[in-house]
mmCIF entry with sequence, helices, sheets and N, C-alpha, C, O atoms, coordinates in Angstrom:
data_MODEL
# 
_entry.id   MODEL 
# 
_entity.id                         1 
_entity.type                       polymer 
_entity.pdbx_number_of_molecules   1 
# 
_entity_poly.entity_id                      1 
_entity_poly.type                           'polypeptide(L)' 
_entity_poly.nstd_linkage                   no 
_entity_poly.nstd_monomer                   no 
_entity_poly.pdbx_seq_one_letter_code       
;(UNK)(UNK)(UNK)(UNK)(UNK)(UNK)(UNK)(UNK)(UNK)(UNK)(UNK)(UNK)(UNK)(UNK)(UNK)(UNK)
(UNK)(UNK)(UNK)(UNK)(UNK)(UNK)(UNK)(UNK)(UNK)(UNK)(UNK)(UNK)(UNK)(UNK)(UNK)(UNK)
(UNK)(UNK)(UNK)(UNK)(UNK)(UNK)(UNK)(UNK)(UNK)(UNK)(UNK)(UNK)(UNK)(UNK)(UNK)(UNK)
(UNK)
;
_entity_poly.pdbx_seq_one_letter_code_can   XXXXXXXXXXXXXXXXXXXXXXXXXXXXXXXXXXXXXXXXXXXXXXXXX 
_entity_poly.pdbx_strand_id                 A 
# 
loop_
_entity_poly_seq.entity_id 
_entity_poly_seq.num 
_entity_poly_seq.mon_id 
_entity_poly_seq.hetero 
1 1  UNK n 
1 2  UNK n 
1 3  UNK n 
1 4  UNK n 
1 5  UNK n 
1 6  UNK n 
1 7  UNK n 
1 8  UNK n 
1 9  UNK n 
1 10 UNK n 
1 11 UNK n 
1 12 UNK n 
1 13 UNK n 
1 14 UNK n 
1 15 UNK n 
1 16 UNK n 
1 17 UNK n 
1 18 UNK n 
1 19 UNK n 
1 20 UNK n 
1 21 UNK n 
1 22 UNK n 
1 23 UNK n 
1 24 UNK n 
1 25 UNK n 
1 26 UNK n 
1 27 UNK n 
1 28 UNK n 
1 29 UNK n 
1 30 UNK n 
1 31 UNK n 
1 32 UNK n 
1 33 UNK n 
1 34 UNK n 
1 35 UNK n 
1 36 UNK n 
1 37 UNK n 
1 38 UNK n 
1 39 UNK n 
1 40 UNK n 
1 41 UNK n 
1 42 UNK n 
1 43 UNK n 
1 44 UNK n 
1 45 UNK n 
1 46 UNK n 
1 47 UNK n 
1 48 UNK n 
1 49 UNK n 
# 
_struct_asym.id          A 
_struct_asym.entity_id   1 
# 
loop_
_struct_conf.conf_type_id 
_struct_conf.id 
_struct_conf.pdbx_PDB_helix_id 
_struct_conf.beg_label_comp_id 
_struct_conf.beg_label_asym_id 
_struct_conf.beg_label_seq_id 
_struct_conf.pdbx_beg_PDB_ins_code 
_struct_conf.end_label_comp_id 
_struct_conf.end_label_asym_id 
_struct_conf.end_label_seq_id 
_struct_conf.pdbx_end_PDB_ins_code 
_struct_conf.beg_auth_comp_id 
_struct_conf.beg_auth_asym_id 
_struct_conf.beg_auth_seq_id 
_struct_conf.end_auth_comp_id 
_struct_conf.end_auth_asym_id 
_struct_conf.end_auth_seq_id 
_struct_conf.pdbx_PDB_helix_class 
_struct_conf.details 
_struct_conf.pdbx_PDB_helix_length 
HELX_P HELX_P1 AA1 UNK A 6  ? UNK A 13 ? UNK A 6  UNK A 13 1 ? 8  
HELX_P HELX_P2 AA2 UNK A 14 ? UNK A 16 ? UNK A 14 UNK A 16 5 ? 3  
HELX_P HELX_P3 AA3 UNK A 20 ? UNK A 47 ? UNK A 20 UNK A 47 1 ? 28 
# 
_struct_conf_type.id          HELX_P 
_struct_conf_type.criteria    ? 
_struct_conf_type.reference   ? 
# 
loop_
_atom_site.group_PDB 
_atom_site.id 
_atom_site.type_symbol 
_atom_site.label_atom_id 
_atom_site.label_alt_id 
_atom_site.label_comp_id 
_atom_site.label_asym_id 
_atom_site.label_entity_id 
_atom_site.label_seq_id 
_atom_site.pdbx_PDB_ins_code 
_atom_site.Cartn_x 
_atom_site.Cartn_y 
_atom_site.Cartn_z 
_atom_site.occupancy 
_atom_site.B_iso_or_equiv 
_atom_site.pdbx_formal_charge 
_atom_site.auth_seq_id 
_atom_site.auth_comp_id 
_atom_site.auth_asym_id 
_atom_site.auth_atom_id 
_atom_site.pdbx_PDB_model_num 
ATOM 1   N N  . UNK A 1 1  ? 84.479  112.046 78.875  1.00 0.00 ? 1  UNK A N  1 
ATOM 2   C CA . UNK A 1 1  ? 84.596  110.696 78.346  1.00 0.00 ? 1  UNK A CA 1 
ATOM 3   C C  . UNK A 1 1  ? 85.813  110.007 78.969  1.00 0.00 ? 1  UNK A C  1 
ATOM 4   O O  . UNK A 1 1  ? 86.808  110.694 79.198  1.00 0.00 ? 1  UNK A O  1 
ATOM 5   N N  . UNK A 1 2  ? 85.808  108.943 79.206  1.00 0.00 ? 2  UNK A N  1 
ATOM 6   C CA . UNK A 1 2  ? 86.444  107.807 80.113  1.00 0.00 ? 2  UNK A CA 1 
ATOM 7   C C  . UNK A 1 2  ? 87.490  107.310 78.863  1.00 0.00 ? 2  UNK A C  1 
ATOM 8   O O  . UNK A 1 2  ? 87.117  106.920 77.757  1.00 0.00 ? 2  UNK A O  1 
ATOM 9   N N  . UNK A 1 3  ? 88.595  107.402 79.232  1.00 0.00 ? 3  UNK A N  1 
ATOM 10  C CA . UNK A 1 3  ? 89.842  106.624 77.994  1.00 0.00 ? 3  UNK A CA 1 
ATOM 11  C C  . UNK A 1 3  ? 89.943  105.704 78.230  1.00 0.00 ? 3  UNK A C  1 
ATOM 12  O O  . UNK A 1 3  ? 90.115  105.627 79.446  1.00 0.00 ? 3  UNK A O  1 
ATOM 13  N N  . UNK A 1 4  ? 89.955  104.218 77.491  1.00 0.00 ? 4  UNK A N  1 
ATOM 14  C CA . UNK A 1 4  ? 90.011  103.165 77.390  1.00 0.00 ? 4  UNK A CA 1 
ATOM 15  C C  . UNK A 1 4  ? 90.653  102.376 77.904  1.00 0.00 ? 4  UNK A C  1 
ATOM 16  O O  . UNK A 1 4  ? 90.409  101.189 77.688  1.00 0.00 ? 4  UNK A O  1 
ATOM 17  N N  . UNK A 1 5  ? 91.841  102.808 78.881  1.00 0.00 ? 5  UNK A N  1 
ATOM 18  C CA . UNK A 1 5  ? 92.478  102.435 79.385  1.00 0.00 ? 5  UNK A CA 1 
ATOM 19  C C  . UNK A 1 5  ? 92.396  102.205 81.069  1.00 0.00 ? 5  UNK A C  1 
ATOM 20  O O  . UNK A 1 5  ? 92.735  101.285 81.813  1.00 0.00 ? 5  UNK A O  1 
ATOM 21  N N  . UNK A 1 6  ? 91.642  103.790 81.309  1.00 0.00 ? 6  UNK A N  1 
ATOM 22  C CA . UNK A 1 6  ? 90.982  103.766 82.392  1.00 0.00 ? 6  UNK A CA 1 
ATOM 23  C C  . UNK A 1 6  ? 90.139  103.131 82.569  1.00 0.00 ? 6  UNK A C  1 
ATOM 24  O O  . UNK A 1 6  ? 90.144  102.561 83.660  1.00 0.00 ? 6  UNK A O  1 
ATOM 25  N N  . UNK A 1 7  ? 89.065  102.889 81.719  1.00 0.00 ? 7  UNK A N  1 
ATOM 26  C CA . UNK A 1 7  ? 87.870  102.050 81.738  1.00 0.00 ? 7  UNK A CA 1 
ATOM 27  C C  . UNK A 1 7  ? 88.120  100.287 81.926  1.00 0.00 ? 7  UNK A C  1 
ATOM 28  O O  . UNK A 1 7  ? 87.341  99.489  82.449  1.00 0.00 ? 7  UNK A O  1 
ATOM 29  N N  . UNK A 1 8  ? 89.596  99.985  81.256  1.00 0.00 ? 8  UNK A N  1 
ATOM 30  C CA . UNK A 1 8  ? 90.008  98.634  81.428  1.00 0.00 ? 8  UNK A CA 1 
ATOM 31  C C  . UNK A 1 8  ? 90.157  99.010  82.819  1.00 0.00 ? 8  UNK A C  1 
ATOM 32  O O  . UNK A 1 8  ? 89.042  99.060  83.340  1.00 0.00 ? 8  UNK A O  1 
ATOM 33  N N  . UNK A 1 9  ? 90.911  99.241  83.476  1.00 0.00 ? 9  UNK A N  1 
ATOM 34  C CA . UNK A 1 9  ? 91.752  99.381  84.876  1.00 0.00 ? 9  UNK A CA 1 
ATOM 35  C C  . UNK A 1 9  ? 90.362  99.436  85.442  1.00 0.00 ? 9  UNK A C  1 
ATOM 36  O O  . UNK A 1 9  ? 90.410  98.480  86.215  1.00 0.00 ? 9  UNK A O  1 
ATOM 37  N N  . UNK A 1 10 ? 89.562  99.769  85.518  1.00 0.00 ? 10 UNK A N  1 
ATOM 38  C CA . UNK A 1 10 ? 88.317  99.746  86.358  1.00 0.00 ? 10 UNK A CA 1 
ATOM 39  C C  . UNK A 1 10 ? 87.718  98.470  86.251  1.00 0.00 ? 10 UNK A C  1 
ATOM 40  O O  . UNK A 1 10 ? 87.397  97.854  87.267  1.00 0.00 ? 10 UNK A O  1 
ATOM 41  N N  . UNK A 1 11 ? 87.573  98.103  85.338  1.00 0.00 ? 11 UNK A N  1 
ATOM 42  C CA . UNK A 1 11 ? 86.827  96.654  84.915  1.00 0.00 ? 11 UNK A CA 1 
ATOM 43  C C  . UNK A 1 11 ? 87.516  95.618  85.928  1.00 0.00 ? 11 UNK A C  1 
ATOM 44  O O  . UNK A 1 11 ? 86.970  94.919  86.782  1.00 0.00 ? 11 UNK A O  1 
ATOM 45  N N  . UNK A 1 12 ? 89.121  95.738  85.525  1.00 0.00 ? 12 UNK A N  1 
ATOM 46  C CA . UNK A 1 12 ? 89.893  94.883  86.906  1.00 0.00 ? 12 UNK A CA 1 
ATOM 47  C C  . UNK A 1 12 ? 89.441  94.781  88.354  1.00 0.00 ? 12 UNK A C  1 
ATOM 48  O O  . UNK A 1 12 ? 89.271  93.865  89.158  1.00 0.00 ? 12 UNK A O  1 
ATOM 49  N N  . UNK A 1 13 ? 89.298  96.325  88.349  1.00 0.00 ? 13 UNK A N  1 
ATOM 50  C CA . UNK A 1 13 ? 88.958  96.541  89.701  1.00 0.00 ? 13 UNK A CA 1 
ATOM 51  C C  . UNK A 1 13 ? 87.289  96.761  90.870  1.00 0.00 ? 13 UNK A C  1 
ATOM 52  O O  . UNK A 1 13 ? 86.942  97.008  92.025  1.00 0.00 ? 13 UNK A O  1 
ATOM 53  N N  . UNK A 1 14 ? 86.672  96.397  89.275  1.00 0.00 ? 14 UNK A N  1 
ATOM 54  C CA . UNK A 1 14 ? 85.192  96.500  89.932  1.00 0.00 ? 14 UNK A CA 1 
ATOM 55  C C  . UNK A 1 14 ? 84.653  96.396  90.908  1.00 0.00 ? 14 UNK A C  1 
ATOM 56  O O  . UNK A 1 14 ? 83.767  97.078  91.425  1.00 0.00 ? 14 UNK A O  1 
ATOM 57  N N  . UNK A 1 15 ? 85.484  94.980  91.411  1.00 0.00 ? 15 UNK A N  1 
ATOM 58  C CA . UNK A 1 15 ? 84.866  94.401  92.801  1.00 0.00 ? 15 UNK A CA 1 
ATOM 59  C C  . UNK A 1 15 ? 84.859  95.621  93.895  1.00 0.00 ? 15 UNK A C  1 
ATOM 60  O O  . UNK A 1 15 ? 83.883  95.928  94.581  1.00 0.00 ? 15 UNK A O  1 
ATOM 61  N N  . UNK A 1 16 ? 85.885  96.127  93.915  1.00 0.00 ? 16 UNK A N  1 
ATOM 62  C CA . UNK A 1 16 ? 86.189  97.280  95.023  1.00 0.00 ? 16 UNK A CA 1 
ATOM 63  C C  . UNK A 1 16 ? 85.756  98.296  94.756  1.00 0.00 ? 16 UNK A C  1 
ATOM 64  O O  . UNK A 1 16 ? 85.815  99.016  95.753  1.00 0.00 ? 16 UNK A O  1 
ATOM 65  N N  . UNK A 1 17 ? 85.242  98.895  93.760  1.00 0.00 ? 17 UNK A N  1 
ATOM 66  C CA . UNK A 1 17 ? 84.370  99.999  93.398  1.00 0.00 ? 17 UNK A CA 1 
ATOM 67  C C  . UNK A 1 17 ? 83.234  100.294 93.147  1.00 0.00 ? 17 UNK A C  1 
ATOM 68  O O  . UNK A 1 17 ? 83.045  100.183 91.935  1.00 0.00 ? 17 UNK A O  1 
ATOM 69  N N  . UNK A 1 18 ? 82.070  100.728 93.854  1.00 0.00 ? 18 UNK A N  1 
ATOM 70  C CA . UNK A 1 18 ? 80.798  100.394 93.276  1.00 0.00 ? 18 UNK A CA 1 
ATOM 71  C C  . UNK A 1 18 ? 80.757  101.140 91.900  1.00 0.00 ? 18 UNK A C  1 
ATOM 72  O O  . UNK A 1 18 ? 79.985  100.689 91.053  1.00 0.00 ? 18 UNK A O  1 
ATOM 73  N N  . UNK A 1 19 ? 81.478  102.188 91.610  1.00 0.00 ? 19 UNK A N  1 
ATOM 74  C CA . UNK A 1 19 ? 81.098  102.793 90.428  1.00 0.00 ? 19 UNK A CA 1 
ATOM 75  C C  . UNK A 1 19 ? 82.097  103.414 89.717  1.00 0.00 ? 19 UNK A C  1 
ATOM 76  O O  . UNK A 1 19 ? 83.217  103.634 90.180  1.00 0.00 ? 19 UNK A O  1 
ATOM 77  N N  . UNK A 1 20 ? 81.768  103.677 88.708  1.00 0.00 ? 20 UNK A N  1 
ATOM 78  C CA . UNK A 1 20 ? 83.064  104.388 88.186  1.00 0.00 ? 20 UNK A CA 1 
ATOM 79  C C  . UNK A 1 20 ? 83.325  105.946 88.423  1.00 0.00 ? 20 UNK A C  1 
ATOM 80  O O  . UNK A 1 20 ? 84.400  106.411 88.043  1.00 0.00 ? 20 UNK A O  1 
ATOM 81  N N  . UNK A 1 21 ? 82.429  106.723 89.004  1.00 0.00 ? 21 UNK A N  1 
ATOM 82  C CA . UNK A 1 21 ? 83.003  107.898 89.850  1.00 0.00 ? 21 UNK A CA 1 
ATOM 83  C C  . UNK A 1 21 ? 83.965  107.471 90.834  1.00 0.00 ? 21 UNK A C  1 
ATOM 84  O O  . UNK A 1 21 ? 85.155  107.757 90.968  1.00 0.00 ? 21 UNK A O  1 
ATOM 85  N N  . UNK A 1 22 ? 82.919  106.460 91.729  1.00 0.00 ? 22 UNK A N  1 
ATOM 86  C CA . UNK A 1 22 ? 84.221  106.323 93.276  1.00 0.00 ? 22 UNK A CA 1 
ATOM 87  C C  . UNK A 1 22 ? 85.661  105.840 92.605  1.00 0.00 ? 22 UNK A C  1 
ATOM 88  O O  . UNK A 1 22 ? 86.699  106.166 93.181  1.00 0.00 ? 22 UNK A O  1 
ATOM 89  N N  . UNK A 1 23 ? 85.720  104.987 91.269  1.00 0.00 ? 23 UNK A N  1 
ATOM 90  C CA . UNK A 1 23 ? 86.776  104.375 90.947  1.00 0.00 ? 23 UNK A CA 1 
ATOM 91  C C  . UNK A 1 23 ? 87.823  106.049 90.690  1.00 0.00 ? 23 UNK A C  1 
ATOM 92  O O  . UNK A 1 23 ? 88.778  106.448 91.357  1.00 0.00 ? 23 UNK A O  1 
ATOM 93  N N  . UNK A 1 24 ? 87.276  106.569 89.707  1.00 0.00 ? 24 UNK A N  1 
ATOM 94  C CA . UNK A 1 24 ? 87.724  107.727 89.279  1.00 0.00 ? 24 UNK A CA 1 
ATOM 95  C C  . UNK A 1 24 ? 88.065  108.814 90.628  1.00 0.00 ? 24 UNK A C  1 
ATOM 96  O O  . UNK A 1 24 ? 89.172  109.351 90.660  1.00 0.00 ? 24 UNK A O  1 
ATOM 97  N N  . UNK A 1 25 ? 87.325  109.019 91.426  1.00 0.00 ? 25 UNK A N  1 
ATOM 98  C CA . UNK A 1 25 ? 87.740  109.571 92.669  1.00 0.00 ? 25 UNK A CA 1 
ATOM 99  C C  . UNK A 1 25 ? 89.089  109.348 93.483  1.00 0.00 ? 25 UNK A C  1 
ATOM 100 O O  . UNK A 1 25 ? 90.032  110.003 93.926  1.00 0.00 ? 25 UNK A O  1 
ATOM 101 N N  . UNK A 1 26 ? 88.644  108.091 93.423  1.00 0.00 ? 26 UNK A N  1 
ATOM 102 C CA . UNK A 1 26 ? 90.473  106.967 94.012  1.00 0.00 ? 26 UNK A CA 1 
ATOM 103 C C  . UNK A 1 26 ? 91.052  107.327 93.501  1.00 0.00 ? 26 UNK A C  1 
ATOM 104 O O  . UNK A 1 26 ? 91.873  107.863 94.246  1.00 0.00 ? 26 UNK A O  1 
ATOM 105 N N  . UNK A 1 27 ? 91.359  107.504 92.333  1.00 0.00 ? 27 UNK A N  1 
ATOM 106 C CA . UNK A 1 27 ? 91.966  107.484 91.061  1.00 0.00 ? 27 UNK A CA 1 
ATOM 107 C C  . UNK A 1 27 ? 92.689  109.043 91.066  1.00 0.00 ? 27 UNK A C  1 
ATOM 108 O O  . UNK A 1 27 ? 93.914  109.125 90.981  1.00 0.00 ? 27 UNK A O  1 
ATOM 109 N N  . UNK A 1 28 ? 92.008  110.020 91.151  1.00 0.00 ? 28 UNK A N  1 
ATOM 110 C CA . UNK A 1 28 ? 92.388  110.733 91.288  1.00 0.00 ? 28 UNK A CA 1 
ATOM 111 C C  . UNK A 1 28 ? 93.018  111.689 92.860  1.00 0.00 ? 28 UNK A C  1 
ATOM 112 O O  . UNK A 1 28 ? 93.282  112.869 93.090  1.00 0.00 ? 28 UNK A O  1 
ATOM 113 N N  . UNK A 1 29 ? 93.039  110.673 93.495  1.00 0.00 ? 29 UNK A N  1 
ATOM 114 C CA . UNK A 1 29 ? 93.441  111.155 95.189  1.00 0.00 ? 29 UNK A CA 1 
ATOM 115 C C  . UNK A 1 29 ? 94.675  110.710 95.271  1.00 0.00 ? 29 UNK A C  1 
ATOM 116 O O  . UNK A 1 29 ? 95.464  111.207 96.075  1.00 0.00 ? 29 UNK A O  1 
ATOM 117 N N  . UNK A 1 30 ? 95.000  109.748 94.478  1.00 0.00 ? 30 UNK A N  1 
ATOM 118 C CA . UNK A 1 30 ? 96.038  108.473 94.353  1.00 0.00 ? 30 UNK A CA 1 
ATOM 119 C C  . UNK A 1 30 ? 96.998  109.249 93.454  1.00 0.00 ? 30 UNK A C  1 
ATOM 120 O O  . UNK A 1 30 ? 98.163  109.140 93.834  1.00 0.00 ? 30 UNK A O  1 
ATOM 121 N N  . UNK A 1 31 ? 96.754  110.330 91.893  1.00 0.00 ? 31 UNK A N  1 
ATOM 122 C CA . UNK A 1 31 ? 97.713  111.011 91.680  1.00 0.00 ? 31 UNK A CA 1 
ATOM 123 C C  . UNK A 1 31 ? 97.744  112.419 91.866  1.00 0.00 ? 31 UNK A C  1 
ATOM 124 O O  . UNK A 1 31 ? 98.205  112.961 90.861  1.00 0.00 ? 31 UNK A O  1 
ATOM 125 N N  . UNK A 1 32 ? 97.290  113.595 93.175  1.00 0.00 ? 32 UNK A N  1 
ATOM 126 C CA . UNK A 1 32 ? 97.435  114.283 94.215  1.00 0.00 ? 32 UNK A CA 1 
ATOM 127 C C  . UNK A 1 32 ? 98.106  113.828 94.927  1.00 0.00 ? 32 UNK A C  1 
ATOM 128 O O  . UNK A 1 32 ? 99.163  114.434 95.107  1.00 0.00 ? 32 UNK A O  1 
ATOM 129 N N  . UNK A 1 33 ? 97.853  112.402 95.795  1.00 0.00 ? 33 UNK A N  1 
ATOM 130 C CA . UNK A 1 33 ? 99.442  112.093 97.035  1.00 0.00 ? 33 UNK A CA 1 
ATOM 131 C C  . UNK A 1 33 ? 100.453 111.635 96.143  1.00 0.00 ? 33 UNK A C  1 
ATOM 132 O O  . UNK A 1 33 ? 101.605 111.975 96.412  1.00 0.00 ? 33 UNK A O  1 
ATOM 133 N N  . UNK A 1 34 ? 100.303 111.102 95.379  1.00 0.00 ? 34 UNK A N  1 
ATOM 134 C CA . UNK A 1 34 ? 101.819 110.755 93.983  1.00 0.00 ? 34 UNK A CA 1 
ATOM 135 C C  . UNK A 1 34 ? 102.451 112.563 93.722  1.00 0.00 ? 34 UNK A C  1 
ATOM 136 O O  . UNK A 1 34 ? 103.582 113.012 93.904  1.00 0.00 ? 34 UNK A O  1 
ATOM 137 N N  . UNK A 1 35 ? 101.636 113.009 93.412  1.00 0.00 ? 35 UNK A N  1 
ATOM 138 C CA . UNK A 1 35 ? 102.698 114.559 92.878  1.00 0.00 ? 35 UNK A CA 1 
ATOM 139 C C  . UNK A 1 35 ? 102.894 115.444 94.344  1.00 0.00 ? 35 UNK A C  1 
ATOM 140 O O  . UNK A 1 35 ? 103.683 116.360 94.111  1.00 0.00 ? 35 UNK A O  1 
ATOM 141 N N  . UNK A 1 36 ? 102.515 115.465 95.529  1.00 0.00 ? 36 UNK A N  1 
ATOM 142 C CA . UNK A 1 36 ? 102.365 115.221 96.860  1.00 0.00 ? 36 UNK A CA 1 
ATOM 143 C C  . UNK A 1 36 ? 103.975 114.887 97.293  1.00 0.00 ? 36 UNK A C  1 
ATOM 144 O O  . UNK A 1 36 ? 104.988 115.538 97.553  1.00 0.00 ? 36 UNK A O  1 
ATOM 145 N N  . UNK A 1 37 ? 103.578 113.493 97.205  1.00 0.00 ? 37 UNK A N  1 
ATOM 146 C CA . UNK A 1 37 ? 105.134 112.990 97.284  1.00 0.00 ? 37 UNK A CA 1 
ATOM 147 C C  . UNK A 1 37 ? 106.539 113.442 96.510  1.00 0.00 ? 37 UNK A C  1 
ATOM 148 O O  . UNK A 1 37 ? 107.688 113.727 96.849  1.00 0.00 ? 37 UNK A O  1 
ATOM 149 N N  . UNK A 1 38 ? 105.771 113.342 95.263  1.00 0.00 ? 38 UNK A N  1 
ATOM 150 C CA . UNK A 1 38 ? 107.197 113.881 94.473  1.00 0.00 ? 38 UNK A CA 1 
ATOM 151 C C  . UNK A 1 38 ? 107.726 115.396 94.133  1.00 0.00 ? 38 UNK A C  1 
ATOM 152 O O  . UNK A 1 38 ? 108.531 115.755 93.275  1.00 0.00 ? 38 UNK A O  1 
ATOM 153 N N  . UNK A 1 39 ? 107.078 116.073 94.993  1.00 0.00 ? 39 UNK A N  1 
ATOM 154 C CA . UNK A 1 39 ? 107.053 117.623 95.314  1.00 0.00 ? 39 UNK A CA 1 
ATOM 155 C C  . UNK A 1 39 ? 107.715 117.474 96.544  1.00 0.00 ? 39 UNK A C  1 
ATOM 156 O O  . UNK A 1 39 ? 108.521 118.314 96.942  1.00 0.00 ? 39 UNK A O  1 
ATOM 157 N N  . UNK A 1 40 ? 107.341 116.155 97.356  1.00 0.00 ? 40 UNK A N  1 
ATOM 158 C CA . UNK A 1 40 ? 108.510 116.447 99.001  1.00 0.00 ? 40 UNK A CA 1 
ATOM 159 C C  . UNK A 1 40 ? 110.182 116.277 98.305  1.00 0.00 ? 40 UNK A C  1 
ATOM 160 O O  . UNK A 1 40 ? 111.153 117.027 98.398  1.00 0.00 ? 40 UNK A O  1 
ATOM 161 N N  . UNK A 1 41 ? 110.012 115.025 97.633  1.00 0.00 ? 41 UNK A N  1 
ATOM 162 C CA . UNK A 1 41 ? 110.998 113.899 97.318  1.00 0.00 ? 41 UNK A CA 1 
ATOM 163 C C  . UNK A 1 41 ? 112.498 115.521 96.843  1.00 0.00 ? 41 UNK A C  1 
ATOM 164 O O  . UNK A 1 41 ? 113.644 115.775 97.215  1.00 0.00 ? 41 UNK A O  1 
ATOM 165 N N  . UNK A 1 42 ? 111.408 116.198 95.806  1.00 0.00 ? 42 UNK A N  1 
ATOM 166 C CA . UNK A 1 42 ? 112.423 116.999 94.964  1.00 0.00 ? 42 UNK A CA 1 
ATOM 167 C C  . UNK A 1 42 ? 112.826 118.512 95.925  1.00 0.00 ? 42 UNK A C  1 
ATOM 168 O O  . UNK A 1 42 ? 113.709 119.367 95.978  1.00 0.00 ? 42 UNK A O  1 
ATOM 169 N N  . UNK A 1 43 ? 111.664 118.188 96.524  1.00 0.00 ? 43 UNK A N  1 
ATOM 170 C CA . UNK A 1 43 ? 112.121 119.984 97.558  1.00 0.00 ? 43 UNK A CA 1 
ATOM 171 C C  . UNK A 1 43 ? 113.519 119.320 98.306  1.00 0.00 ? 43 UNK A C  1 
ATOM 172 O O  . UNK A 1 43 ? 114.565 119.968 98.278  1.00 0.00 ? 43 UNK A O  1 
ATOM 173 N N  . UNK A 1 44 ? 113.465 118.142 98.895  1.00 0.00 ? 44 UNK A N  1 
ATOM 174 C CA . UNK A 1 44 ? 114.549 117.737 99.700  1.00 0.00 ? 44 UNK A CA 1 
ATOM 175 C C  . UNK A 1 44 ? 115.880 117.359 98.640  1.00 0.00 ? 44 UNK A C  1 
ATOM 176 O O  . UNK A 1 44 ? 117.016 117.255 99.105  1.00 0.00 ? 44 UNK A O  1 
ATOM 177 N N  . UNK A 1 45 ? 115.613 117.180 97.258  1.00 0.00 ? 45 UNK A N  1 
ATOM 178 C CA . UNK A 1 45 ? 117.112 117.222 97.030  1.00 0.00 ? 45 UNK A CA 1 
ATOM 179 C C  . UNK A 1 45 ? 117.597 118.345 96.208  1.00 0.00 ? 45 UNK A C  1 
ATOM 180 O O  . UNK A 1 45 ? 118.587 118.271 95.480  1.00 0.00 ? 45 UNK A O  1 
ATOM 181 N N  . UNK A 1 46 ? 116.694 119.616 96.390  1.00 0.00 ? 46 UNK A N  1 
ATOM 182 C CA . UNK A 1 46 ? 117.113 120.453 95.907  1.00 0.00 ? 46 UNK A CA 1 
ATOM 183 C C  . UNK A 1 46 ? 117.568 121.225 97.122  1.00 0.00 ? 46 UNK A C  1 
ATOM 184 O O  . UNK A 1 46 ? 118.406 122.126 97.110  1.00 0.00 ? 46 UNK A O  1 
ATOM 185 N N  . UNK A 1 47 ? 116.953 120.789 98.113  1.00 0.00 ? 47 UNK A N  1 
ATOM 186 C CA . UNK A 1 47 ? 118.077 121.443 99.290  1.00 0.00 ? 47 UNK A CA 1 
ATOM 187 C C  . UNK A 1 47 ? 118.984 121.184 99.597  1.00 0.00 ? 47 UNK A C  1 
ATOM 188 O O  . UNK A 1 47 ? 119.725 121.937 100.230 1.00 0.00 ? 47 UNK A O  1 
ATOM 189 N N  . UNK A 1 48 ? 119.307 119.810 99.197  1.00 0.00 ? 48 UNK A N  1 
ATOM 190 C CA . UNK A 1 48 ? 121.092 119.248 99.399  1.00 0.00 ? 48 UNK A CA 1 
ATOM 191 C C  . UNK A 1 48 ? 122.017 120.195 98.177  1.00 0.00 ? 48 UNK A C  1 
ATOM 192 O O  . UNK A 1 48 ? 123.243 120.088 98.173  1.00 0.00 ? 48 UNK A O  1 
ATOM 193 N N  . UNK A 1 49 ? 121.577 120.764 97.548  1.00 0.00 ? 49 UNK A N  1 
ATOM 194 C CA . UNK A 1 49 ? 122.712 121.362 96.596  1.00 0.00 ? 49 UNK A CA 1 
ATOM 195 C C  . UNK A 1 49 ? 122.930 123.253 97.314  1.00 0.00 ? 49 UNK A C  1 
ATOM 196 O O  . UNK A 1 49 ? 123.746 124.018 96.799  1.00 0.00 ? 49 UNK A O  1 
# 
């Protein structure tokens, strides 16, 4: 089941999504390179100490 919040954020974004898998797909690729990133961000300042 889709949380209500997500389901708003999609509605915004309909135009660019044919569906709400592909939306949800994005969606989820988008926070993989986010924790991605913030797994580089923290390896590098845990090597400065």
């Amino acid at each position: 089941m889709i949380n209500d919040s997500v389901e708003r954020l999609y509605l915004l974004k309909k135009e660019r999504f044919q569906s709400i898998d592909d939306f949800d797909g994005y969606r989820l690729q988008m926070l993989n390179y986010i924790q991605y990133l913030s797994d580089a961000i923290l390896q590098r300042l845990l090597d400065r100490t």
